[in-house]
N, C-alpha and C positions, 0 to 999 in steps of 0.2 A: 574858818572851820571847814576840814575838808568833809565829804559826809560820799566813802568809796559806794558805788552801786552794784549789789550781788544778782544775778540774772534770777528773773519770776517763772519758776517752771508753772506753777498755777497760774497766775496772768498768762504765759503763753500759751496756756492752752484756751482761757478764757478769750482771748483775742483772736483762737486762729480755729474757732468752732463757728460762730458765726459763718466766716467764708468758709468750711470744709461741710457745711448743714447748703450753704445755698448753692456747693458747686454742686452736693447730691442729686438737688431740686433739679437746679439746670439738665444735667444728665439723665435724670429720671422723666422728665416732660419735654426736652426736647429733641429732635432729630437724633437717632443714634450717631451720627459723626458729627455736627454742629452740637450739641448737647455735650456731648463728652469734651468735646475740646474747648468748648468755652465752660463747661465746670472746672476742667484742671486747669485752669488758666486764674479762673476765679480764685480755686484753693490756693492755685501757685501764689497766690497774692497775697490769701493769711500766711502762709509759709513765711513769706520775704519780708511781712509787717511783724512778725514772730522774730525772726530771726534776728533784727535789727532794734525791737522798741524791748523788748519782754527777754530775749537770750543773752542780748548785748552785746553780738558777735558779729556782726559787719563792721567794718575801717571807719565807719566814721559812728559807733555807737557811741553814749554816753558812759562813759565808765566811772565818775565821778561828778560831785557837785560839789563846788566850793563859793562857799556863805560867807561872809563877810557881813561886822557888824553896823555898817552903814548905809546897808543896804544893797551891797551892789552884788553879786553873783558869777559865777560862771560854771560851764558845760566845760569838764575836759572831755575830749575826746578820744578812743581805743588811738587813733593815728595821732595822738600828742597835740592837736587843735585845742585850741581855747577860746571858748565861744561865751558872747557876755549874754546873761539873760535877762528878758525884759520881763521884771515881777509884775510889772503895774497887769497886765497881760496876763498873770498866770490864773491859771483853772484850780480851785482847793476843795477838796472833800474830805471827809474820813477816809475813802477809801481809795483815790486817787487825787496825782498833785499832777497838772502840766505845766510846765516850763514853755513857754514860748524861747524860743532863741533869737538875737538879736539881729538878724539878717534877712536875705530880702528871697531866699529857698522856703521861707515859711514853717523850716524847723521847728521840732519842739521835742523836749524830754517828759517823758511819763514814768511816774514815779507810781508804783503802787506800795504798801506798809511791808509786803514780807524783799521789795527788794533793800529793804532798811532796817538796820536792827530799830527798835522801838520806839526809843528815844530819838533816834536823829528823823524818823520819821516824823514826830511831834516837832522837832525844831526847824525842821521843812515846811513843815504848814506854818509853823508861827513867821519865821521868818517872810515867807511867803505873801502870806496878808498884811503882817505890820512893817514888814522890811527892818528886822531887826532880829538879833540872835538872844533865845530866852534861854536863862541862864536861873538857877536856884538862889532862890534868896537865902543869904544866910543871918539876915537880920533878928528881929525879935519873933518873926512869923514864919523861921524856916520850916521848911516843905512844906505851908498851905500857899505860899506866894510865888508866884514868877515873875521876874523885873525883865523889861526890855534893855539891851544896850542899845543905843544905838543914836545916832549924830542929828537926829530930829531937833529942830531948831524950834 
């Protein structure tokens, strides 16, 4: 199941206030040239953590996530990269999912609910936690039940 990712214009801004509040501080209390230039350097940093986790617009962003119901995952990348992800590893919340990526740069994909429509966001965290794709039951208790798929021995 591929599950496309839409860019967080509110995550990016929730992500790039913190550095643009602490580059003010720096600026604000320290040396007018040391101050100033290590606040925009600061900011420059949520800018380029914005740009890349929350916009989705740097070469190597996450532009997709593709679940599979055995568990196994992967990170497409804007540059066409396919990158496996380690779930055992992931962070789950209601309000954020992180993806650890499978390699040794310490990557990871942040998923927050509005860069998901609704539903695939719910099957992000399930997946996530159980490693498996939850799917509607259409048995005798359709819509109060969710079944897992998935290759659990």
């Amino acid at each position: 199941m591929a599950l496309p990712l839409r860019p967080a214009w509110l995550g990016g801004g929730l992500i790039a206030a913190p550095f643009l509040i602490a580059g003010l501080i720096l600026a604000w209390m320290g040396n007018l040239l040391v101050g100033t230039v290590t606040g925009g350097l600061l900011a420059s940093l949520g800018v380029v953590s914005v740009w890349n986790r929350a916009w989705l617009l740097g070469s190597r962003a996450a532009i997709s996530v593709e679940l599979r119901a055995d568990g196994q995952g992967w990170a497409i990348l804007r540059n066409s990269e396919r990158r496996p992800i380690r779930r055992t590893d992931a962070f789950v919340s209601r309000w954020l999912v992180i993806l650890p990526l499978d390699s040794r740069s310490g990557d990871s994909v942040l998923v927050t609910p509005d860069m998901l429509v609704r539903e695939g966001h719910r099957v992000l965290r399930v997946w996530a936690l159980w490693g498996g794709v939850a799917t509607a039951d259409h048995g005798s208790n359709a819509g109060t039940t969710d079944r897992l798929k998935s290759n659990a021995n």
